[in-house]
MARMARZA-172299 format. One record per residue (C-alpha): residue in three letters; x, y, z. Coordinates in Angstrom, 1 decimal. Example, Ala and Ser with C-alpha at 12.3 -4.5 7.8 and 13.67 -1.06 7.14 Angstrom:
# MARMARZA-172299
@code->ALA	u->12.3	v->-4.5	w->7.8;
@code->SER	u->13.7	v->-1.1	w->7.1;
# end
This chain:
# MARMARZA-172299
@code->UNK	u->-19.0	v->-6.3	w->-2.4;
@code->UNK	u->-17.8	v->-4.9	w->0.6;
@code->UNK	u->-21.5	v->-4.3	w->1.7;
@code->UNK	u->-21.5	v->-8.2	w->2.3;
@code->UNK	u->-18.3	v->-8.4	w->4.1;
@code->UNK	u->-18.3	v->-10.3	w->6.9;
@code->UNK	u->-16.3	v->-9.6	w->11.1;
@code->UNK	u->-15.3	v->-12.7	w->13.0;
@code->UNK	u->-13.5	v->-12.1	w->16.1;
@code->UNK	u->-11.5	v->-14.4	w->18.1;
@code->UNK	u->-12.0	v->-15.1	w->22.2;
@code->UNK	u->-9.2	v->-13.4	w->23.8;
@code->UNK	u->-9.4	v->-10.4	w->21.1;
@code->UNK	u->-12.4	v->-9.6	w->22.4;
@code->UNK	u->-12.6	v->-10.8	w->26.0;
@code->UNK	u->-9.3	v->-8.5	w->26.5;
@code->UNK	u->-11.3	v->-5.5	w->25.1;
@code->UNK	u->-14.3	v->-6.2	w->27.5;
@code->UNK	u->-11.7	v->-5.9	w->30.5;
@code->UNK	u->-10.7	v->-2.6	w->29.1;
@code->UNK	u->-13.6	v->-1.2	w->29.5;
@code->UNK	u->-14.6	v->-3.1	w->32.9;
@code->UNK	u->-11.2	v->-1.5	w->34.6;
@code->UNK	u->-12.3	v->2.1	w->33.2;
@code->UNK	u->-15.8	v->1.9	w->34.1;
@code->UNK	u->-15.7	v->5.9	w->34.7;
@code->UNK	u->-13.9	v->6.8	w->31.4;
@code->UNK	u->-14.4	v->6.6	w->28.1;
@code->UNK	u->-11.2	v->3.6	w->26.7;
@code->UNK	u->-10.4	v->2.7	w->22.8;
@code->UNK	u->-8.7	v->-0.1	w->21.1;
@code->UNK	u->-7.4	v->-1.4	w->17.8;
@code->UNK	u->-8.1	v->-4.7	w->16.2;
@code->UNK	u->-6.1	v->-6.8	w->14.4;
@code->UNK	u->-6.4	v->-9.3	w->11.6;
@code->UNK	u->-6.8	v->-10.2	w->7.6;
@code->UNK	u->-8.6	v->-11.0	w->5.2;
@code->UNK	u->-9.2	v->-14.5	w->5.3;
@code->UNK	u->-7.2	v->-15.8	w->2.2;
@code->UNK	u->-9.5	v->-18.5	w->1.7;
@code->UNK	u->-12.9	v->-16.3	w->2.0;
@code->UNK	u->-12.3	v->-13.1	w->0.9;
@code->UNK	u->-15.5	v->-12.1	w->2.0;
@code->UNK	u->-14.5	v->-12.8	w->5.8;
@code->UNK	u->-12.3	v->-10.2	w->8.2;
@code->UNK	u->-10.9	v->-12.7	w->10.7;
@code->UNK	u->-9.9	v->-10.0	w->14.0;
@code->UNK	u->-7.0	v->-12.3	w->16.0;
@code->UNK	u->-6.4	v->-9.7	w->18.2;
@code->UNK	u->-6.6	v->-6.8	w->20.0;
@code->UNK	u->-4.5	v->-3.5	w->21.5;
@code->UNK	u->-6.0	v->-1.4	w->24.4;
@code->UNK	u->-5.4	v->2.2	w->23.7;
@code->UNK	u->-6.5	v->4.7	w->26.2;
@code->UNK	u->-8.5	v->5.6	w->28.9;
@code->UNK	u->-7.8	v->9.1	w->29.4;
@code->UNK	u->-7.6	v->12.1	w->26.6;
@code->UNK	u->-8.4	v->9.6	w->23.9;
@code->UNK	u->-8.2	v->12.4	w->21.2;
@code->UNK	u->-4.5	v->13.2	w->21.5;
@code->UNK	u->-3.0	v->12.5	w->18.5;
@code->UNK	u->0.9	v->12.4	w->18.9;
@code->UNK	u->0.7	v->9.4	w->21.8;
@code->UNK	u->-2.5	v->7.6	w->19.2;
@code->UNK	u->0.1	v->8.0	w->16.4;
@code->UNK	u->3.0	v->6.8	w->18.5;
@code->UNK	u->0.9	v->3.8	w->19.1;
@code->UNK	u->-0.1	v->3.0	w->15.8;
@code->UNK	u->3.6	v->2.6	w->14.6;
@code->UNK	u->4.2	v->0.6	w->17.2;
@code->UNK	u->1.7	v->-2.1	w->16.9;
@code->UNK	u->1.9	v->-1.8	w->13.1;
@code->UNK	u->5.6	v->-2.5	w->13.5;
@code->UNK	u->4.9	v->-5.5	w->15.9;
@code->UNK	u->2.2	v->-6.9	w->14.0;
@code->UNK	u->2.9	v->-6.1	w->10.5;
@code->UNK	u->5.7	v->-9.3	w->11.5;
@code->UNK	u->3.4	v->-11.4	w->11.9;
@code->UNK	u->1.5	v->-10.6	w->9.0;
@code->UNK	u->-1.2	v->-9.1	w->10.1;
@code->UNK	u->-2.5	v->-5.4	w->10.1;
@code->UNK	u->-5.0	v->-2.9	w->11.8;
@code->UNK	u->-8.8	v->-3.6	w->10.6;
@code->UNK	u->-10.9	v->-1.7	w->12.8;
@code->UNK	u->-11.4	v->0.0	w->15.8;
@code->UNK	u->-13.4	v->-0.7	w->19.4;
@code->UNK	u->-14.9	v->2.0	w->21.7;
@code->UNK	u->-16.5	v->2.5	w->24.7;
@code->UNK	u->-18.4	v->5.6	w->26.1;
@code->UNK	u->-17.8	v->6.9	w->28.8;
@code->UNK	u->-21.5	v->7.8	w->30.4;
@code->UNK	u->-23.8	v->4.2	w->30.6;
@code->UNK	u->-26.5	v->5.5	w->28.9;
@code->UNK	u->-24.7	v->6.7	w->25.8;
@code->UNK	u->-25.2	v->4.6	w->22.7;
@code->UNK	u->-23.9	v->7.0	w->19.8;
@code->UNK	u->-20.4	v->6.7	w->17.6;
@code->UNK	u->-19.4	v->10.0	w->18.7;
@code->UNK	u->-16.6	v->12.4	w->16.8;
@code->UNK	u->-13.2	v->11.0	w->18.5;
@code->UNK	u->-14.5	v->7.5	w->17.5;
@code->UNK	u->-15.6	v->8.3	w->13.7;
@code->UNK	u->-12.4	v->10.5	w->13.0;
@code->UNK	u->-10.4	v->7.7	w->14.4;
@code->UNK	u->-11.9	v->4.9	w->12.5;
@code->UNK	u->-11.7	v->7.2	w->9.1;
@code->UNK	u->-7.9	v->7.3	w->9.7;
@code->UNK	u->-8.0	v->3.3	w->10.0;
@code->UNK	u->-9.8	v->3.4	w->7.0;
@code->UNK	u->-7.5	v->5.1	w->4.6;
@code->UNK	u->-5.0	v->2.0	w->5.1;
@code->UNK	u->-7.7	v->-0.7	w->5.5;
@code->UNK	u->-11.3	v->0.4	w->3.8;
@code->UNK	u->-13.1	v->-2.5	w->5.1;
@code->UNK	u->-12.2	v->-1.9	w->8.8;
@code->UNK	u->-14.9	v->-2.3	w->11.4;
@code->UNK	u->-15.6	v->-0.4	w->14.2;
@code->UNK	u->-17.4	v->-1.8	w->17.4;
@code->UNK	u->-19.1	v->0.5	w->20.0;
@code->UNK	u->-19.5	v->-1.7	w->23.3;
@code->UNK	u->-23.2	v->-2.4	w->24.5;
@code->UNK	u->-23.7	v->-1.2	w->28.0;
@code->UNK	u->-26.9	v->-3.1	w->28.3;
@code->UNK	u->-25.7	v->-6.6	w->26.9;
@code->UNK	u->-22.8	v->-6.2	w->29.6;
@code->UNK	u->-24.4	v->-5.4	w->32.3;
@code->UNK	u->-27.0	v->-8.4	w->31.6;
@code->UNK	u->-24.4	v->-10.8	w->30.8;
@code->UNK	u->-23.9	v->-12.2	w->34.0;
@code->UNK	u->-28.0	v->-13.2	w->34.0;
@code->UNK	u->-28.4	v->-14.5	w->30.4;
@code->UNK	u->-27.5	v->-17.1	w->27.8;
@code->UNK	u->-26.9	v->-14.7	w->25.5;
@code->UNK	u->-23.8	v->-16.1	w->23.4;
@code->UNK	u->-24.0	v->-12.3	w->20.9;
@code->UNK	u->-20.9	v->-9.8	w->21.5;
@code->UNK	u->-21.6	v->-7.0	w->24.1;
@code->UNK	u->-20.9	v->-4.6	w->21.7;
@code->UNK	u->-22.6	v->-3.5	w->18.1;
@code->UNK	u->-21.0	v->-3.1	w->14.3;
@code->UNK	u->-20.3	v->-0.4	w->13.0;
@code->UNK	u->-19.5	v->0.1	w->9.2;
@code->UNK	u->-18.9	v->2.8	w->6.7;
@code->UNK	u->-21.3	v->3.3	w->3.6;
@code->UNK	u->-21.1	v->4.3	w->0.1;
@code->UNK	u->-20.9	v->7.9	w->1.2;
@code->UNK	u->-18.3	v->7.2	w->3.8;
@code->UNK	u->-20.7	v->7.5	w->6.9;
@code->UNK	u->-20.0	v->5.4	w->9.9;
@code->UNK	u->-23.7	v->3.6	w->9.9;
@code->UNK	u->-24.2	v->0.6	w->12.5;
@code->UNK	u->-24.6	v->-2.4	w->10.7;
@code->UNK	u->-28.6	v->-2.8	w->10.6;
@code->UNK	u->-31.1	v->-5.7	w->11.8;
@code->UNK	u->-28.7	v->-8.8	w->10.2;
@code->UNK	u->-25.7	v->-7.0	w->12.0;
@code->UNK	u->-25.7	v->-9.9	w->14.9;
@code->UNK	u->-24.9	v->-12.1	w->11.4;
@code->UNK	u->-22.3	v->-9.9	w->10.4;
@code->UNK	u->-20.0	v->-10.3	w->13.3;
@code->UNK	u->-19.1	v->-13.3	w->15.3;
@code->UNK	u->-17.0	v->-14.3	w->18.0;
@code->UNK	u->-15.4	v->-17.0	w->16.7;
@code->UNK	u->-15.9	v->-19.3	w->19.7;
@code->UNK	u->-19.1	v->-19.3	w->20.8;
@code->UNK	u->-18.7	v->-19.9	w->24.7;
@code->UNK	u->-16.6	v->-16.3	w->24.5;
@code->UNK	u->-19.5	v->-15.0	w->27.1;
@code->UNK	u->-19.3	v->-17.5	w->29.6;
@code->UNK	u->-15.5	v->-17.2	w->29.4;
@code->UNK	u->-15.9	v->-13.5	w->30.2;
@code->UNK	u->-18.6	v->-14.0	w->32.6;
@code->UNK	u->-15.6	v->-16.0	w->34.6;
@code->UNK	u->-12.7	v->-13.6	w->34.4;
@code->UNK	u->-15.3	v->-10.7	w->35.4;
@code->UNK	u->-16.2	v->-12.5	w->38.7;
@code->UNK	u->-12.2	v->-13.5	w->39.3;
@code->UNK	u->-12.1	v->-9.4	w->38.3;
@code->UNK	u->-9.4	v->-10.2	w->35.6;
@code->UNK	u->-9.6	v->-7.0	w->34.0;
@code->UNK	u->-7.0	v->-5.3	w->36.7;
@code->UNK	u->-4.6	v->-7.2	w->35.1;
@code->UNK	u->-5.1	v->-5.3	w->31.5;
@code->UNK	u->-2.7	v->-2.8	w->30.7;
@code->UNK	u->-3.1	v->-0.4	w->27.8;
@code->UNK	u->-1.0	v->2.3	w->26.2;
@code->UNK	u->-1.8	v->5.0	w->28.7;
@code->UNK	u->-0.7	v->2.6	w->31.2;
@code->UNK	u->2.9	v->1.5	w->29.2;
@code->UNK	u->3.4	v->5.5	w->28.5;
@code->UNK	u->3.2	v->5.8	w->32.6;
@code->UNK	u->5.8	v->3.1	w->32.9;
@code->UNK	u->7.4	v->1.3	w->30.1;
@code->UNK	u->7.2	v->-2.0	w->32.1;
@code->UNK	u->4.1	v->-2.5	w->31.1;
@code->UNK	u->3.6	v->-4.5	w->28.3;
@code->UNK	u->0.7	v->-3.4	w->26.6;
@code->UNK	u->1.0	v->-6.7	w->24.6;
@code->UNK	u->-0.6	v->-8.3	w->27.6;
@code->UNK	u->1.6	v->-11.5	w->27.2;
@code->UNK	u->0.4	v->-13.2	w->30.2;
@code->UNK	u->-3.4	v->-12.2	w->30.6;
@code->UNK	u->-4.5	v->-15.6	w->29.7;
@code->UNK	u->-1.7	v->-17.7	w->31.6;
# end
């Protein structure tokens, strides 16, 4: 049942979404996430990776549809699709999935039903630096029956895992080395086509 499904996301997949966000502190930033489903588990979505979208006018739809085609095309080789979606407000105190966000993960979701969107935690970032808390800085959201984007409720934290579970102290490290001006995301390769939004050598 897809109610049961399960999200494991890898290190860099979501470290390199983090940084998004962190360089674009004033703006609200998207991303896609890529994976399967496990072929052993069918119960599991493994994410291996991750695309930084935007971080200005999220909502236009010719450069989000130019994007898609191109990471589908890159990796659709590699056998792997889009499952979900990542978001990041753009005011700190603003927890809700908002319209841009929901219509974008409902257009994920006609290709891939199960997909999972994650809405970053402004709280659990900013205390990350102070804690030992090894859970993702951002919160699950899934669609329901009715095709509602609901977060995923008080056993969501067992729903989603990063897949190694120092991830936080990693991140911790490239935020005080301030690794996230080295991300570039599609607005950025759009600006000048030298920049790989691929990020090939963010974790050289």
């Amino acid at each position: 049942m897809v109610a049961e499904l399960k999200y494991e996301i890898s290190q860099n997949a979501y470290i390199k979404l983090v940084l998004h966000t962190l360089k674009h502190k004033t703006t609200a930033v998207n991303g896609i996430l890529l994976g399967r489903v496990n072929p052993q588990n069918d119960s599991v979505v493994e994410i291996t990776d991750s695309v930084p979208l935007f971080h200005s006018n999220l909502a236009l739809l010719p450069s989000l549809e130019i994007a898609l085609i191109m990471i589908e095309e890159h990796y659709g080789s590699k056998g792997l699709g889009i499952v979900g979606y990542f978001h990041a407000n753009e005011r700190f105190d603003d927890a809700e999935l908002g319209i841009v966000a929901k219509n974008i993960g409902d257009h994920i979701c006609r290709y891939f039903p199960q997909a999972a969107m994650f809405l970053l935690d402004n709280k659990k970032l900013e205390a990350l630096p102070m804690g030992k808390d090894q859970s993702p800085v951002m919160q699950l959201y899934i669609r329901d029956a009715s095709k509602n984007w609901k977060l995923a409720g008080p056993d969501g934290g067992s729903r989603f895992v990063i897949k190694e579970p120092a991830a936080n102290a990693v991140l911790s490290d490239y935020i005080s080395s301030e690794k996230w001006q080295d991300v570039v995301d599609f607005d950025d390769h759009l600006d000048d086509i030298k920049k790989d939004w691929l990020n090939p050598e963010l974790f050289k």
